[in-house]
Chimera marker file (.cmm) of the C-alpha trace (Angstrom):
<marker_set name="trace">
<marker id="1" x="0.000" y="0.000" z="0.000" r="1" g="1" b="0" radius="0.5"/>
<marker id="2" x="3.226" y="2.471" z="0.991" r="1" g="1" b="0" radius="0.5"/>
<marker id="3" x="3.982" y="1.953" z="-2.829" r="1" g="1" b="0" radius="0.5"/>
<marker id="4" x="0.638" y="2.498" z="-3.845" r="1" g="1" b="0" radius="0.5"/>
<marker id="5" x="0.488" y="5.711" z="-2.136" r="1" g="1" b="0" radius="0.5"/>
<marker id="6" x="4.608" y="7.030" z="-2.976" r="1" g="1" b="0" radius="0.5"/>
<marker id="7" x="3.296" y="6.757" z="-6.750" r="1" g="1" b="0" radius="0.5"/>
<marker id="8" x="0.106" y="8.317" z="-6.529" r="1" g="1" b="0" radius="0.5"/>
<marker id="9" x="-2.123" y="4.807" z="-7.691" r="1" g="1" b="0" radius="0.5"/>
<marker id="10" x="-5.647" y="5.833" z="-5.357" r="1" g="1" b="0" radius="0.5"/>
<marker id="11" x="-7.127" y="2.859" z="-7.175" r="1" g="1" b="0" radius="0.5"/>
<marker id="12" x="-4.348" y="0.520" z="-6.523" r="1" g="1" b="0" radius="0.5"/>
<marker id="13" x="-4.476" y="1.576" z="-2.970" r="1" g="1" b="0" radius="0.5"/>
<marker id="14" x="-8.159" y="1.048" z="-3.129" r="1" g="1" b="0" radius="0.5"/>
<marker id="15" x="-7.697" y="-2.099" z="-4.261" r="1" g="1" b="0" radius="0.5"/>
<marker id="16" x="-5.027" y="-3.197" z="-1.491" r="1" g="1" b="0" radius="0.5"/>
<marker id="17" x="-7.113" y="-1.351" z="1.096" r="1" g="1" b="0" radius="0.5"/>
<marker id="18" x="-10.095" y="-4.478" z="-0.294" r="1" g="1" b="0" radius="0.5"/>
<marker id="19" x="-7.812" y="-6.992" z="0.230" r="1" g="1" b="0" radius="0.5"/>
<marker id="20" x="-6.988" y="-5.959" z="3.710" r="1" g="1" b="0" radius="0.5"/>
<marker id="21" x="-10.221" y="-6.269" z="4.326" r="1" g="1" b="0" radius="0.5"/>
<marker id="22" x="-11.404" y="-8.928" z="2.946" r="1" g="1" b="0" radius="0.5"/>
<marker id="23" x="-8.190" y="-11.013" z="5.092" r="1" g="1" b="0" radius="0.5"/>
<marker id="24" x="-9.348" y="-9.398" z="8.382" r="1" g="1" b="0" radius="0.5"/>
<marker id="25" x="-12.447" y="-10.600" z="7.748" r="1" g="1" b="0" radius="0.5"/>
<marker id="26" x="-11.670" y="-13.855" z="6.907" r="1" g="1" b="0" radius="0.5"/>
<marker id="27" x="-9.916" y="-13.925" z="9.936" r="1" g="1" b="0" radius="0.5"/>
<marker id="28" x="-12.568" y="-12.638" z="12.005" r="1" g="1" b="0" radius="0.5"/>
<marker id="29" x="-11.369" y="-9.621" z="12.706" r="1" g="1" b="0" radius="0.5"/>
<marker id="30" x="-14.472" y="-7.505" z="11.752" r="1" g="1" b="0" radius="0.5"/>
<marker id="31" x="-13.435" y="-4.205" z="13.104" r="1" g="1" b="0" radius="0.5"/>
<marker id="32" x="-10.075" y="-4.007" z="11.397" r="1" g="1" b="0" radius="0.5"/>
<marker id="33" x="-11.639" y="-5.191" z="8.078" r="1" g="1" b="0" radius="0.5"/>
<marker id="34" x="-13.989" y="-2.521" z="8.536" r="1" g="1" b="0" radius="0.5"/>
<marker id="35" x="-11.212" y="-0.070" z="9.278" r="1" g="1" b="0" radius="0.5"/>
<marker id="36" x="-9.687" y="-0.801" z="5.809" r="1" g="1" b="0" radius="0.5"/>
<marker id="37" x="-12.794" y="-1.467" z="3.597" r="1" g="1" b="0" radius="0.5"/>
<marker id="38" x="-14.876" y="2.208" z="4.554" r="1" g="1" b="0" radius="0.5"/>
<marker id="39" x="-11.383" y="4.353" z="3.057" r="1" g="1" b="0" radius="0.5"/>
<marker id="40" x="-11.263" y="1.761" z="0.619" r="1" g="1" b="0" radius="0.5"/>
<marker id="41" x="-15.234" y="2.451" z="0.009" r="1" g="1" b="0" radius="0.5"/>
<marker id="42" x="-14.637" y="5.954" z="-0.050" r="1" g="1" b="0" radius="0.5"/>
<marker id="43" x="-12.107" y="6.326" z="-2.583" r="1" g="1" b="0" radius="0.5"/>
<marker id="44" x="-13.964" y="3.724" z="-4.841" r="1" g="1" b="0" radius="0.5"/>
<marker id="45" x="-16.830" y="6.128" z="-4.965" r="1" g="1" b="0" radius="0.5"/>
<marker id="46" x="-14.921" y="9.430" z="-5.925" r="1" g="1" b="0" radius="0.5"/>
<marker id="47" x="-13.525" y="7.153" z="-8.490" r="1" g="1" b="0" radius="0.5"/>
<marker id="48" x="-16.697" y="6.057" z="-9.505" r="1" g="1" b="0" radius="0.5"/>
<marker id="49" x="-15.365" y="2.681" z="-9.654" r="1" g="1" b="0" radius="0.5"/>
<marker id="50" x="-17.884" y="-0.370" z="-10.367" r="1" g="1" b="0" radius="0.5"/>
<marker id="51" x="-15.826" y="-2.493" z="-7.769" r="1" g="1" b="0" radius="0.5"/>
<marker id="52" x="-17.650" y="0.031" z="-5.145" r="1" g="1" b="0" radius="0.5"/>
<marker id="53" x="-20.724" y="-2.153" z="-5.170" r="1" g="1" b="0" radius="0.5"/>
<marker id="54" x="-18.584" y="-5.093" z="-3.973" r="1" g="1" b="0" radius="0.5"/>
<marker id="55" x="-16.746" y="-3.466" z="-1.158" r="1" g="1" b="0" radius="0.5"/>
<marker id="56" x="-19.840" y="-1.632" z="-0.187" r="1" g="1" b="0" radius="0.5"/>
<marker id="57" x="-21.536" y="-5.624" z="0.040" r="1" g="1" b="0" radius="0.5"/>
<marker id="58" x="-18.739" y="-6.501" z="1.943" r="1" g="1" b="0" radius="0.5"/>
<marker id="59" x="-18.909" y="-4.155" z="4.511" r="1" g="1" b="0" radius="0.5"/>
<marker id="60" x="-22.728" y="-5.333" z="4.572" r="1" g="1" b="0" radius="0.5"/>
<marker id="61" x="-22.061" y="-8.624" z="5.245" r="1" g="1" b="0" radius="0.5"/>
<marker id="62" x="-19.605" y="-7.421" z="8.109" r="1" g="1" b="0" radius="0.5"/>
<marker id="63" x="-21.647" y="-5.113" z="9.645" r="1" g="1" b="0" radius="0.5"/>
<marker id="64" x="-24.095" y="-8.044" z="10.080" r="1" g="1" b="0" radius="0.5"/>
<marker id="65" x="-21.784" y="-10.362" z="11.654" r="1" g="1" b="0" radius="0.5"/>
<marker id="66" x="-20.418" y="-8.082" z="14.081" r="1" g="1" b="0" radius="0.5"/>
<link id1="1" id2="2" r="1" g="1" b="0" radius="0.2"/>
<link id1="2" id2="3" r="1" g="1" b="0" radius="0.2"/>
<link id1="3" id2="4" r="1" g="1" b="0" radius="0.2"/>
<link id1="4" id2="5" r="1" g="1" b="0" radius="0.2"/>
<link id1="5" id2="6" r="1" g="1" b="0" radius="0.2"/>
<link id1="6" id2="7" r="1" g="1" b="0" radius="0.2"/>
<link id1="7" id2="8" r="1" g="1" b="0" radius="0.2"/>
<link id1="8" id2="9" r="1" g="1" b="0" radius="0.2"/>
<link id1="9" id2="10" r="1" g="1" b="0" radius="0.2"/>
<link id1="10" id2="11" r="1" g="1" b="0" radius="0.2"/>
<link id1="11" id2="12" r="1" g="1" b="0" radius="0.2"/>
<link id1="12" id2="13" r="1" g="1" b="0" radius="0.2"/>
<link id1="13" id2="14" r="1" g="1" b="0" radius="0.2"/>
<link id1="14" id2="15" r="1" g="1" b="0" radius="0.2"/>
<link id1="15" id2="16" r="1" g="1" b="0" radius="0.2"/>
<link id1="16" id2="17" r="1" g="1" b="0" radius="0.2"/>
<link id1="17" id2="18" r="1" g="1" b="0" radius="0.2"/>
<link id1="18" id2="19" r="1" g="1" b="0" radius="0.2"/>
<link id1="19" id2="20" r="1" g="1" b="0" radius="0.2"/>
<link id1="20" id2="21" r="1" g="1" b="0" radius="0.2"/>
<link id1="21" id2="22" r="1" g="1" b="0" radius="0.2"/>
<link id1="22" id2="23" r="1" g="1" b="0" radius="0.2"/>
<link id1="23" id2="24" r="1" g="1" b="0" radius="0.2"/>
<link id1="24" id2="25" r="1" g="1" b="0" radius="0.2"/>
<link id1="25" id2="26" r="1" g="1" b="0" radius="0.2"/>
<link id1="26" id2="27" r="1" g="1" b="0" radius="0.2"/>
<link id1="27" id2="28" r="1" g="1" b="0" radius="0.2"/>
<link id1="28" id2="29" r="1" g="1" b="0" radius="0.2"/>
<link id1="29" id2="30" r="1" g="1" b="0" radius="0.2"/>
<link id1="30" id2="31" r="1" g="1" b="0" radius="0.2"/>
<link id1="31" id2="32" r="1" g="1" b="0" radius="0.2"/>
<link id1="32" id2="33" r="1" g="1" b="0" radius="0.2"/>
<link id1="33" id2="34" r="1" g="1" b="0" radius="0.2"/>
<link id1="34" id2="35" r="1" g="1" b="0" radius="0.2"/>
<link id1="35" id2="36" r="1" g="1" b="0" radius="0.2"/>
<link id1="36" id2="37" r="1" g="1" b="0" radius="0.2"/>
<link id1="37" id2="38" r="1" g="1" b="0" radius="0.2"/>
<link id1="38" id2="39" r="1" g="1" b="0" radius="0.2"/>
<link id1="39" id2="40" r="1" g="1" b="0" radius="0.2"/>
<link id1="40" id2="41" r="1" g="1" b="0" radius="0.2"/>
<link id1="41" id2="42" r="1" g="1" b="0" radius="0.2"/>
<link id1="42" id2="43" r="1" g="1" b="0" radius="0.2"/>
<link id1="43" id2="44" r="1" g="1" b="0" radius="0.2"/>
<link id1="44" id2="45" r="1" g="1" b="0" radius="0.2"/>
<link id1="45" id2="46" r="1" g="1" b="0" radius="0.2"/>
<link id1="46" id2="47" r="1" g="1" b="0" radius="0.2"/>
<link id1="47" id2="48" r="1" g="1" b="0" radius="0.2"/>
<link id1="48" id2="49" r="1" g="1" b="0" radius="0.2"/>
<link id1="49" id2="50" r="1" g="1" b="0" radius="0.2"/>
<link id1="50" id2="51" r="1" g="1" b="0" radius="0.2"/>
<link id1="51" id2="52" r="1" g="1" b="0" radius="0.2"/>
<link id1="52" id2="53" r="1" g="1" b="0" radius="0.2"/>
<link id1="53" id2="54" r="1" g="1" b="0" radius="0.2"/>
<link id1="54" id2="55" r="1" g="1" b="0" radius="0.2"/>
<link id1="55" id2="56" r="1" g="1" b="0" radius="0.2"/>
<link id1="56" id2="57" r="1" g="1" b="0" radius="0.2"/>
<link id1="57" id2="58" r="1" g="1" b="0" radius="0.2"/>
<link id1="58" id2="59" r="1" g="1" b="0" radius="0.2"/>
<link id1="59" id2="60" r="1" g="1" b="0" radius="0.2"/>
<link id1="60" id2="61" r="1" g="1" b="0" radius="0.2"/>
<link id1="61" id2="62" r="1" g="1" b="0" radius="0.2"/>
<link id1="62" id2="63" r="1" g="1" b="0" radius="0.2"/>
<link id1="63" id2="64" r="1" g="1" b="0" radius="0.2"/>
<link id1="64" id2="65" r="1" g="1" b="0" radius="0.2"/>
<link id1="65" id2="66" r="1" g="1" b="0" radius="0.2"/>
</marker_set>
């Protein structure tokens, strides 16, 4: 993500931000993978990125379970 953000890639870091996520949650750890998948959210959005659907479903599903 450090690289992400040195070369300016906000989608790349989105998309690393997602992953994060997505592990923490996998792991159980639903606060942390909501700590990296509502910046992740939020830059999806101002991209206007399609993926935002998916990270916005995830953070559903976590919200649920926590």
């Amino acid at each position: 993500m450090e690289i992400f953000e040195r070369i300016g890639n906000v989608q790349g870091k989105a998309m690393a931000l997602w992953w994060l996520g997505d592990l923490a949650e996998q792991q159980g750890e639903y606060t942390k993978a909501i700590s990296y998948l509502q910046p992740a959210l939020e830059i999806l959005q101002r991209l206007k990125s399609p993926d935002a659907e998916s990270v916005s479903a995830s953070l559903d599903r976590i919200m649920g379970n926590s």
